[in-house]
C-alpha positions as CSV (number, residue, x, y, z in Angstrom):
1,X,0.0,0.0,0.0
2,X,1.5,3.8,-1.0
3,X,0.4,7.1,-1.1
4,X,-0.9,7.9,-4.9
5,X,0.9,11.5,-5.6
6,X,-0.5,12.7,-8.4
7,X,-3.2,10.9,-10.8
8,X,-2.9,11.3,-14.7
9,X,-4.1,7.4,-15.8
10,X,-0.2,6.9,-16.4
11,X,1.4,5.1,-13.1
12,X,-1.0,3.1,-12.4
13,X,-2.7,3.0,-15.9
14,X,-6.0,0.7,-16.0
15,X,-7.0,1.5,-19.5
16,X,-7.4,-1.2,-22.5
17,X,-8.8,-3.8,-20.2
18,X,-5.7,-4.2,-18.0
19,X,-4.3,-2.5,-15.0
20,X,-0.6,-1.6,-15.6
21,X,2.2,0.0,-13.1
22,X,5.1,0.2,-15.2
23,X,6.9,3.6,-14.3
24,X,7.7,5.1,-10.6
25,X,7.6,3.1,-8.0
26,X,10.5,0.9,-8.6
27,X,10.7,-0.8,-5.1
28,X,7.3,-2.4,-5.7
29,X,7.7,-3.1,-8.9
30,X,11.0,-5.3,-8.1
31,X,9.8,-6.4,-5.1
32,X,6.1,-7.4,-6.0
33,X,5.1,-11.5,-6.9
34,X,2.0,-12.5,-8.6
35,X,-1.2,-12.8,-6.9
36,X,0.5,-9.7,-4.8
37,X,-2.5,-6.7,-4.0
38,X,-0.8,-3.2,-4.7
39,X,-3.4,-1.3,-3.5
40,X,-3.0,2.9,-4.0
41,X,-4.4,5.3,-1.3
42,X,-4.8,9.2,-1.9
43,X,-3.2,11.4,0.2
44,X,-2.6,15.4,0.7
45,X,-1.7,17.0,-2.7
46,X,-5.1,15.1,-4.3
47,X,-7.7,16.1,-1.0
48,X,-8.3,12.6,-0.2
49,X,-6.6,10.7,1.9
50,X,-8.7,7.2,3.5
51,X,-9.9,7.2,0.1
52,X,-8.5,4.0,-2.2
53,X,-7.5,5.2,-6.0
54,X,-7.2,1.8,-6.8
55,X,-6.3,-2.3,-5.8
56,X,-4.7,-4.4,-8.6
57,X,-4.1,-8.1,-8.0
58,X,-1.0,-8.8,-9.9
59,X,-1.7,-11.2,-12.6
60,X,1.7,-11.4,-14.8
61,X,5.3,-9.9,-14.1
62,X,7.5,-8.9,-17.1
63,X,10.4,-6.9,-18.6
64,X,9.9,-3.7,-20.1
65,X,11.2,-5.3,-23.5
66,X,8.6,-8.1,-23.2
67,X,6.4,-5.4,-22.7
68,X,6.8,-3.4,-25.3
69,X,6.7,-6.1,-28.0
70,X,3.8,-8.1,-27.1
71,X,1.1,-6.6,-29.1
72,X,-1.8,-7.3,-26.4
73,X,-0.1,-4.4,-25.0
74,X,0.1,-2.0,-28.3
75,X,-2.7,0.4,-26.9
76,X,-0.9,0.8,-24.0
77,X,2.4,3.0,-26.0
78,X,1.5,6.5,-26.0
79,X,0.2,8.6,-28.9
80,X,0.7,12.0,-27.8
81,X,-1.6,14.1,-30.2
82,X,-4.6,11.1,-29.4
83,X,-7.2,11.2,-26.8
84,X,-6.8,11.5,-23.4
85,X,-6.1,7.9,-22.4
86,X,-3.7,7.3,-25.5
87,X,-1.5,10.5,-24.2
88,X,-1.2,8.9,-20.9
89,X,0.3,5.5,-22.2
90,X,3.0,3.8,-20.2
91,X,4.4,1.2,-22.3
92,X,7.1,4.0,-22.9
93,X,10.7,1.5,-22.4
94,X,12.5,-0.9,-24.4
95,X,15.8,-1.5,-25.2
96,X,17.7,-1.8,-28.6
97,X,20.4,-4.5,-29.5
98,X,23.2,-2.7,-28.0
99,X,21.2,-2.6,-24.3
100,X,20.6,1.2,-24.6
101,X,17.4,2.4,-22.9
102,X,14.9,4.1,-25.8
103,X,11.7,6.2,-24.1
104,X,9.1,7.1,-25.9
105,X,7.4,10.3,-26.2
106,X,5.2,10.0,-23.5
107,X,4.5,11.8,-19.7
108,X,7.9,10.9,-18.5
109,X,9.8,12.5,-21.8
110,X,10.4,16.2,-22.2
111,X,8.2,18.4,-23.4
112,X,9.9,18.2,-27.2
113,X,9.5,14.2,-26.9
114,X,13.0,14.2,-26.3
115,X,14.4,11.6,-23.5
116,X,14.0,13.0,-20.1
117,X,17.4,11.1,-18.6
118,X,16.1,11.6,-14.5
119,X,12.8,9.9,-15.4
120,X,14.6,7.3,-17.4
121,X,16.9,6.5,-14.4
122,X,14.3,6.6,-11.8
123,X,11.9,4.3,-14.0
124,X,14.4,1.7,-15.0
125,X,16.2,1.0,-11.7
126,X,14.0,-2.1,-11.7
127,X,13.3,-4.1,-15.2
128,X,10.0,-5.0,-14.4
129,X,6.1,-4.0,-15.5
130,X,3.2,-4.9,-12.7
131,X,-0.2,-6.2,-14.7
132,X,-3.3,-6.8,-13.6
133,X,-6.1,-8.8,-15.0
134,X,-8.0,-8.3,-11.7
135,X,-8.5,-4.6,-10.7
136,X,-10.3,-1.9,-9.3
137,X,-10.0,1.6,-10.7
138,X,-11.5,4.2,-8.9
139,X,-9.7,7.7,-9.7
140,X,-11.6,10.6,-8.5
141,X,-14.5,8.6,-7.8
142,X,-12.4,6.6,-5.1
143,X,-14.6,5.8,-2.2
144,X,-13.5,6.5,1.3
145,X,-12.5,3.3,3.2
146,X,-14.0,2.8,6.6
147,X,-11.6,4.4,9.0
148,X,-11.5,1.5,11.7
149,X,-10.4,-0.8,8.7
150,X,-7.7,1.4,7.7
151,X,-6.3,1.6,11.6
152,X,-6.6,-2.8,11.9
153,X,-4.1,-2.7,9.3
154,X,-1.9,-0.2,10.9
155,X,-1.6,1.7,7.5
156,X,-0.7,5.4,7.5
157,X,-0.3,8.4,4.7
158,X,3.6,8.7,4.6
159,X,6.2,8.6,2.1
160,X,7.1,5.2,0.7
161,X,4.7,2.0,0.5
162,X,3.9,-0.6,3.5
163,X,3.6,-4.2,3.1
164,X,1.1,-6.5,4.7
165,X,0.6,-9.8,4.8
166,X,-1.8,-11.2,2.6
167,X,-4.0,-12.0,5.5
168,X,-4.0,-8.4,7.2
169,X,-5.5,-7.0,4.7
170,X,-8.6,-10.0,3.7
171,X,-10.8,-7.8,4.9
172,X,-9.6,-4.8,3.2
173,X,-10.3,-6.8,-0.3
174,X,-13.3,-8.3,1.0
175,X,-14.8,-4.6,1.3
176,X,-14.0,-3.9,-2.6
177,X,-15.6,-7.2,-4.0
178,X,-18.8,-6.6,-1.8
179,X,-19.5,-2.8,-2.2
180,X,-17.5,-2.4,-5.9
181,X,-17.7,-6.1,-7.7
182,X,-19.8,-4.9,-10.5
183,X,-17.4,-2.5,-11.6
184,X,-14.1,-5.1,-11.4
185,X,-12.1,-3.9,-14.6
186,X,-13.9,-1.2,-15.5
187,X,-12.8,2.7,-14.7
188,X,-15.4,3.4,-12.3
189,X,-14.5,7.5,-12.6
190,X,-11.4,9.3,-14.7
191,X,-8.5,9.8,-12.9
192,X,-8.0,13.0,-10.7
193,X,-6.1,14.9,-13.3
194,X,-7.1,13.6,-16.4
195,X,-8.2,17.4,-17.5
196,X,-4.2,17.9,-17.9
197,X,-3.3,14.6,-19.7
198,X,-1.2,16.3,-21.9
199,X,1.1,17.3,-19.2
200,X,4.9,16.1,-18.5
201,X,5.8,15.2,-15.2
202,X,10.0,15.2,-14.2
203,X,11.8,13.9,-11.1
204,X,14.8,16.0,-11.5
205,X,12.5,18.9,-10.0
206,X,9.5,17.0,-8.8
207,X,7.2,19.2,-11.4
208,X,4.6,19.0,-14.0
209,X,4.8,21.5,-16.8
């Protein structure tokens, strides 16, 4: 469990029928197994912390290579003059024979499309992509967990994520499939700042321009 910063759709991204975290984050994406919950909580900077943003059941662990050349996963590499959801794409890594990194022109590149090197470090410091076949995706619809739920598992808003045990958190996932089933893999509400998808986001300064 971690504190969701910011919400474009890109890290996690549940569009085109899967649930994907395949930038940021690097500790739990190296750290992460299959049939692992990574479940994202808003905090301060998006006015709603208690509330869940989203819960992905890991399904498949792969490389960013493998990634980027399966075609299942074609929607998922950005198009940055598309809609909304196609700007946000995060199948943005691969590597060429030599072992260079290539990034695509996407929400971690510059705002030319150029490579953005501190993003490209950050995001690569693990070779791995999270997917989910079994997620919830709430955005700016996410619904406020019950607070004596929250305090049973001893989770609090802070920098860097927590892990539970599987069975700490039963009841946490129980909560979702009883009050959300009917919208399991669907995009119950856009994400918080989908209004500025076109946006770049850089760690050498922490901004969005």
């Amino acid at each position: 469990m971690y504190v969701v910063d910011r919400d474009f759709g890109f890290a996690p991204n549940p569009f085109h029928g899967f649930c994907t975290l395949a930038t940021c984050k690097a500790a739990i994406r190296s750290t992460a197994k299959v049939d692992d919950w990574i479940i994202g909580m808003g905090g301060g900077r998006l006015n709603a912390p208690g509330r869940c943003i989203f819960a992905m059941r890991v399904t498949e662990k792969i490389t960013f290579d493998e990634y980027w050349a399966n075609p299942a996963y074609l929607d998922k590499k950005p198009i940055r003059n598309g809609s909304k959801k196609m700007m946000v794409g995060d199948n943005i890594y691969h590597r060429d024979a030599t072992g260079h990194w290539h990034q695509a022109d996407s929400h971690h590149s510059n705002a030319d499309g150029s490579v953005n090197p501190h993003n490209l470090s950050k995001d690569t410091k693990t070779d791995k992509v999270l997917i989910s076949r079994h997620f919830f995706y709430f955005g700016i619809g996410a619904p406020e967990i019950p607070a004596q739920m929250i305090s049973a598992i001893g989770f609090e808003n802070r920098v860097g994520h927590r892990v539970f045990r599987n069975g700490e958190c039963t009841g946490l996932v129980e909560w979702l499939h009883a009050n959300f089933r009917n919208f399991l893999n669907m995009i119950f509400a856009d994400p918080f700042y989908f209004n500025i998808s076109h946006k770049r986001y850089s760690a050498e300064n922490n901004k969005i321009s």
